[in-house]
C-alpha positions in Angstrom: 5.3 22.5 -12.4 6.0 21.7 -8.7 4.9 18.8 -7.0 2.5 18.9 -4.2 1.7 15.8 -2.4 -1.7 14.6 -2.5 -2.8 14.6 0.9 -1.8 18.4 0.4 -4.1 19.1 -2.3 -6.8 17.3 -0.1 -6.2 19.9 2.4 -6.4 22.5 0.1 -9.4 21.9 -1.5 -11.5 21.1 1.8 -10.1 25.0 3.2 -11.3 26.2 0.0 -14.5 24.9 0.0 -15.2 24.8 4.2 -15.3 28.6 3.5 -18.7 28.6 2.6 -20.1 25.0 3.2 -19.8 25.1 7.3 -21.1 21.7 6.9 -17.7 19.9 5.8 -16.1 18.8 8.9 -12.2 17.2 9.1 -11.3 14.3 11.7 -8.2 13.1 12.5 -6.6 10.4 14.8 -3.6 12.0 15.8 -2.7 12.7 12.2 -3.3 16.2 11.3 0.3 16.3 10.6 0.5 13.7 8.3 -2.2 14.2 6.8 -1.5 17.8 6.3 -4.3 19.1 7.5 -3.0 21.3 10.2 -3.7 24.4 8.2 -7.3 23.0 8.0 -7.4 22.5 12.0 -6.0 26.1 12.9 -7.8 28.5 10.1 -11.4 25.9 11.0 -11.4 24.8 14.6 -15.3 24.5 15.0 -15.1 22.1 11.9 -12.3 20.1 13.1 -11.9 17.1 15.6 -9.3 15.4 16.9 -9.8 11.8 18.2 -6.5 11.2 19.3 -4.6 7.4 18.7 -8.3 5.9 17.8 -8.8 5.3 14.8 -12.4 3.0 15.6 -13.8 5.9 17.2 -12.2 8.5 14.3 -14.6 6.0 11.6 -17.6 5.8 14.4 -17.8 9.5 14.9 -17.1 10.7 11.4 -20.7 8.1 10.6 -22.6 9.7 13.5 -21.5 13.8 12.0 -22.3 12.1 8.8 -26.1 10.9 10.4 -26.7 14.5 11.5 -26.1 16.3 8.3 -22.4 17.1 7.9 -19.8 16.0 5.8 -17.4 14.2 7.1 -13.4 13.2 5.7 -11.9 11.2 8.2 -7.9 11.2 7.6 -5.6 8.5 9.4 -2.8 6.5 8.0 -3.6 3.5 5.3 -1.9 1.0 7.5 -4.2 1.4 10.7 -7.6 3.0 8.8 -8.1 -0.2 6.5 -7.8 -2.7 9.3 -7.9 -1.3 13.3 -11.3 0.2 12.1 -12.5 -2.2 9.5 -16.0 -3.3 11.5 -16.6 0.2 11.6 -16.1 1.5 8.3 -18.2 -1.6 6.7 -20.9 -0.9 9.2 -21.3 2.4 10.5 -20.1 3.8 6.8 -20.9 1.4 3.7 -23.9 -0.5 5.6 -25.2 2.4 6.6 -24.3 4.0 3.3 -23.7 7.4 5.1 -21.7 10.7 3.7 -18.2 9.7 4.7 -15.1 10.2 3.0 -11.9 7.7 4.7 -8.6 9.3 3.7 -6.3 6.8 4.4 -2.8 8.6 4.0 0.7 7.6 3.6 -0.6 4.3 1.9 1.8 1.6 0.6 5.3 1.9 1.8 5.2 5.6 2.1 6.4 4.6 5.8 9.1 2.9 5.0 11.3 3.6 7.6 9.2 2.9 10.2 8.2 -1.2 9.0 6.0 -3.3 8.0 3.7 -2.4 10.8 2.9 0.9 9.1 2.9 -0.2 5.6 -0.2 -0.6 3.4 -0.5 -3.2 1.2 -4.1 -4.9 1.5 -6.2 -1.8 2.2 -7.2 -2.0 -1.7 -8.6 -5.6 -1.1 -10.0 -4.8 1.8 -11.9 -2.0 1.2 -13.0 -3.3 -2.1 -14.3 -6.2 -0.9 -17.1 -4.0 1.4 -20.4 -3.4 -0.3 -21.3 0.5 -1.0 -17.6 1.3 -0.6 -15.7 3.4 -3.2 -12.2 2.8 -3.5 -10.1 6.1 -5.3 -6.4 5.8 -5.5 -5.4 9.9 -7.6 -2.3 9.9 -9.4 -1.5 13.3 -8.9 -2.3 16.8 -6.8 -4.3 17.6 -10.0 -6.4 14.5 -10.3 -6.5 14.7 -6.2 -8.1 18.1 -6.4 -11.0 16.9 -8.9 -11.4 14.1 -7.4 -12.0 16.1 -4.2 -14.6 18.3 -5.8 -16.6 15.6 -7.2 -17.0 13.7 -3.8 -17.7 17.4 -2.2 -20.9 16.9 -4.7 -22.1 13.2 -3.5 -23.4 11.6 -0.6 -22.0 8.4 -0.6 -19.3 6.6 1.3 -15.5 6.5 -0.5 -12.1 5.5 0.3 -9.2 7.6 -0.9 -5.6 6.5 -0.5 -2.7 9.1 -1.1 1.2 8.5 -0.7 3.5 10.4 1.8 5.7 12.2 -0.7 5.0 14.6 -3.6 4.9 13.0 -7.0 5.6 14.3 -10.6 2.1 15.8 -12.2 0.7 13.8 -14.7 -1.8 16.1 -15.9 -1.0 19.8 -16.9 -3.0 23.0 -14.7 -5.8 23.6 -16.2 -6.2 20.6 -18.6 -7.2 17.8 -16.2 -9.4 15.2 -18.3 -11.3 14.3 -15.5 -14.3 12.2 -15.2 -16.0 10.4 -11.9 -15.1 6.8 -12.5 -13.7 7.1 -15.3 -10.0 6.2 -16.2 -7.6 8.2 -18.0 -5.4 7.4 -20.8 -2.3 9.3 -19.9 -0.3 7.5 -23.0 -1.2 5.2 -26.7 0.6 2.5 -27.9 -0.4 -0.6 -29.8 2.0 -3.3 -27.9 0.9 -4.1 -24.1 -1.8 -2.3 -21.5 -0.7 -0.8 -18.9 -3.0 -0.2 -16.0 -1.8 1.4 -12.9 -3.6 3.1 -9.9 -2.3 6.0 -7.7 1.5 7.0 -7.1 2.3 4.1 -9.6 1.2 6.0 -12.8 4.1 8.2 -13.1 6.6 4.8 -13.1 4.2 3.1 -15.2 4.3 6.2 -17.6 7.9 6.4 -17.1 8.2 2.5 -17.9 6.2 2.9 -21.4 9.0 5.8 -22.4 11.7 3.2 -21.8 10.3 0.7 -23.6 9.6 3.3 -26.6 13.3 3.5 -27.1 13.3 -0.8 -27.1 10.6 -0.8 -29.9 7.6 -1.2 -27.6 4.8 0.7 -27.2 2.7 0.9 -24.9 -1.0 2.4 -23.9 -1.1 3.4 -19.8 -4.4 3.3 -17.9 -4.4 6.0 -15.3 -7.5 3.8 -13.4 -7.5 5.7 -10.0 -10.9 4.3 -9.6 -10.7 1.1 -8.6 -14.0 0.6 -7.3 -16.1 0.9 -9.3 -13.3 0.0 -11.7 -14.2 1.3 -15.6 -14.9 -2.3 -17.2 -15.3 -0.7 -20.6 -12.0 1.0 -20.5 -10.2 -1.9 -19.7 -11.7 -4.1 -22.7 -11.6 -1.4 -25.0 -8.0 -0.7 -24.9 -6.8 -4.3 -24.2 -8.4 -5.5 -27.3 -6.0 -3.2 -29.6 -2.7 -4.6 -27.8 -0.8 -8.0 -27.1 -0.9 -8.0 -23.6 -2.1 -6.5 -20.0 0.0 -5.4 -17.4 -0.7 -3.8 -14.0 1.4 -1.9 -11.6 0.1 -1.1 -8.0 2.0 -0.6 -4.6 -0.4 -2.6 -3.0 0.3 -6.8 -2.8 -0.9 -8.6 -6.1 -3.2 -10.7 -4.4 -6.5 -9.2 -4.0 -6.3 -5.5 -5.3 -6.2 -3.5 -8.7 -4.4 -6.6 -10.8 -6.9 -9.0 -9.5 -10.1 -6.5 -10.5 -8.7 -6.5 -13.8 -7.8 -10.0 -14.4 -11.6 -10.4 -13.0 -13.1 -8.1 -16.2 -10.7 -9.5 -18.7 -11.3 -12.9 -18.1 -14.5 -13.0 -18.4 -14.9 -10.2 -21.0 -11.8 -10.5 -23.2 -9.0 -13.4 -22.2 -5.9 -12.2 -22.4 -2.9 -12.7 -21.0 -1.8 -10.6 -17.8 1.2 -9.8 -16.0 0.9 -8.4 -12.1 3.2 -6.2 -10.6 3.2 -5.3 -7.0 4.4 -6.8 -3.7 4.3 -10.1 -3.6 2.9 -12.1 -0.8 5.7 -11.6 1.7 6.1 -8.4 4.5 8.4 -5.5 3.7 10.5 -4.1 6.0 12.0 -1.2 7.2 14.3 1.3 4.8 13.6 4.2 2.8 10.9 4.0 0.9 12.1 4.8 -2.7 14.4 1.9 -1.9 11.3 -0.2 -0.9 10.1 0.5 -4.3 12.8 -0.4 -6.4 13.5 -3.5 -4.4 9.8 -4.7 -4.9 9.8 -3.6 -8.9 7.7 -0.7 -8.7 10.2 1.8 -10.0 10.0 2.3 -14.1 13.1 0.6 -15.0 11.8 -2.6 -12.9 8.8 -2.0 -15.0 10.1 -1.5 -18.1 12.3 -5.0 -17.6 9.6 -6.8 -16.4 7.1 -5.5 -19.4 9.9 -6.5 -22.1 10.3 -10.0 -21.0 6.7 -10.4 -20.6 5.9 -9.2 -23.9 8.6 -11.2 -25.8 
C-alpha cells in the first residue's frame, strides 16, 4: 500500500466532503503548503482563507466562522499553533466550546532541519491541559481519514497533530477498526504494554516484532486519543502483562506517558517506562536522525523495552 502523509489524507477528506457541505471552511496561516491543502484552496476558494504569518488571528477567526455556523479546521504548524495562539485557542475555542478543529501540522521534529524553534514537543501538554479541548494524535492516512469523518459529525472543539512525512499504514483499506476515543490494539502479547500515539505506532509496532525474535512479547496500544484518553483500555490490557511502556515524539514530561502513568497509578500500579524527548531542546538535522538520536526509532525501542523488562 503506499504511504500518504496525514496531513494529506486531511486534505482529502475535507475536498470530499466540502462538495456538498458548503459549510466546511479551511484556514491557513501561510501554510497551505504544508499543510497540503492547496488543492483544497484552488478547487474551494469561497471556503478558504488565508491569514497570512498570524497564527492568533488564524485561531480568532476560525472561532468567530465557527459562531456563525460554519465549520472551521484551522491548519498551521504544531510548533507556533500550540503556543503563539494559546490564549486564543483556550478562549475563543475550548471556553467558548465552539465547532473548531486546530490542525497543528508538521508536529514533533518533523522540522528538523530548520531547529528547535519549529519543533513540537509540548503541544500535547499544552493542549491537554485546556478544558473542552480534544487532543487526536492518527497513526496513519487510514486512521487520519476516520478520524476526519467522525469530527465532520460533532460540534465540539479538537486538536489534531500530524507529522510532515508519509508513514507506513498500520491498518489495511477497508478494515480500519475505528472507534471515536477509542484505542486500537494493533498487536497481543503477554510480556509488556506498549502505548504509543501518532507517527510513533509504526516504531512501537516495529519494536514489539524485534523483541518477538528476543522472546518478548508484547501488546501495542495504538491510543491516538489522548484526550480523552481510553482509561479502560489502558487497565484492561496492562493487567495481563509485566510492564507499561509508552513511546511519543513529544517530551516525557507532561504528554501521553504522563496521562497514562496518571490512570495506572491510581487504577492499577504498575511499573512504567517513558520514552520520548527528554527535558532538553533538539536541534537542527534531519529529522529521521532526530528520531533515532532521541530513541524513538524501533531498534532504540526495542533496546530500551528489553532492559526495562529484565
Amino acid at each position: 500500500m503506499n504511504k500518504i502523509p496525514n496531513r494529506q489524507a486531511i486534505c482529502e477528506v475535507l475536498m470530499d466532503k466540502a462538495k456538498e457541505d458548503k459549510d466546511i471552511m479551511v484556514l491557513c496561516s501561510d501554510s497551505r503548503g504544508s499543510a497540503s491543502m492547496t488543492p483544497f484552496a484552488d478547487n474551494f476558494p469561497e471556503q478558504f482563507v488565508e491569514t497570512g504569518i498570524a497564527e492568533q488571528n488564524l485561531v480568532s477567526i476560525s472561532a468567530g466562522l465557527a459562531k456563525c455556523g460554519k465549520k472551521p479546521f484551522a491548519c498551521s504548524p504544531a510548533c507556533f499553533l500550540s503556543t503563539r495562539s494559546y490564549e486564543q485557542a483556550k478562549i475563543d475555542v475550548a471556553y467558548s466550546n465552539t465547532n473548531v478543529t486546530l490542525i497543528g501540522i508538521s508536529g514533533g521534529v518533523s522540522y528538523g532541519a530548520l531547529g528547535m524553534s519549529h519543533h513540537s514537543a509540548q503541544d500535547i501538554a499544552a493542549m491537554s491541559a485546556i478544558p473542552n479541548m480534544r487532543v487526536y494524535l492518527p497513526s496513519d492516512h487510514l486512521q487520519t481519514e476516520e478520524l476526519m469523518k467522525a469530527l465532520l459529525k460533532d460540534e465540539k472543539p479538537a486538536y489534531i497533530r500530524t507529522g510532515r512525512n508519509a508513514v507506513d499504514p498500520i491498518y489495511e483499506e477497508g478494515n480500519v477498526p475505528f472507534e471515536m476515543d477509542k484505542a486500537t490494539v494493533v498487536t497481543k502479547g503477554e510480556d509488556v504494554l506498549i502505548v504509543a500515539c501518532g507517527e510513533m505506532v509504526k516504531p512501537a509496532k516495529d519494536a514489539a516484532d524485534l523483541l518477538k525474535i528476543e522472546g518478548i512479547t508484547a501488546t501495542v496500544l495504538d491510543m491516538y486519543c489522548v484526550k480523552p484518553l481510553d482509561e479502560e483500555a489502558i487497565v484492561r490490557e496492562a493487567v495481563n502483562v509485566k510492564a507499561v511502556v509508552t513511546v511519543e515524539e513529544h517530551s516525557v514530561i507532561g504528554g501521553l506517558g504522563s496521562a497514562v502513568c496518571d490512570v495506572l497509578s491510581e487504577q492499577l500500579p504498575t511499573p512504567v517506562l517513558k520514552i520520548g524527548v527528554n527535558d532538553v531542546f533538539g536541534h537542527s538535522g534531519p529529522a529521521v536522525e532526530l528520531i533515532k538520536e532521541f530513541g524513538l526509532d524501533g531498534d532504540s525501542i526495542a533496546a530500551k523495552v528489553k532492559e526495562f523488562v529484565k
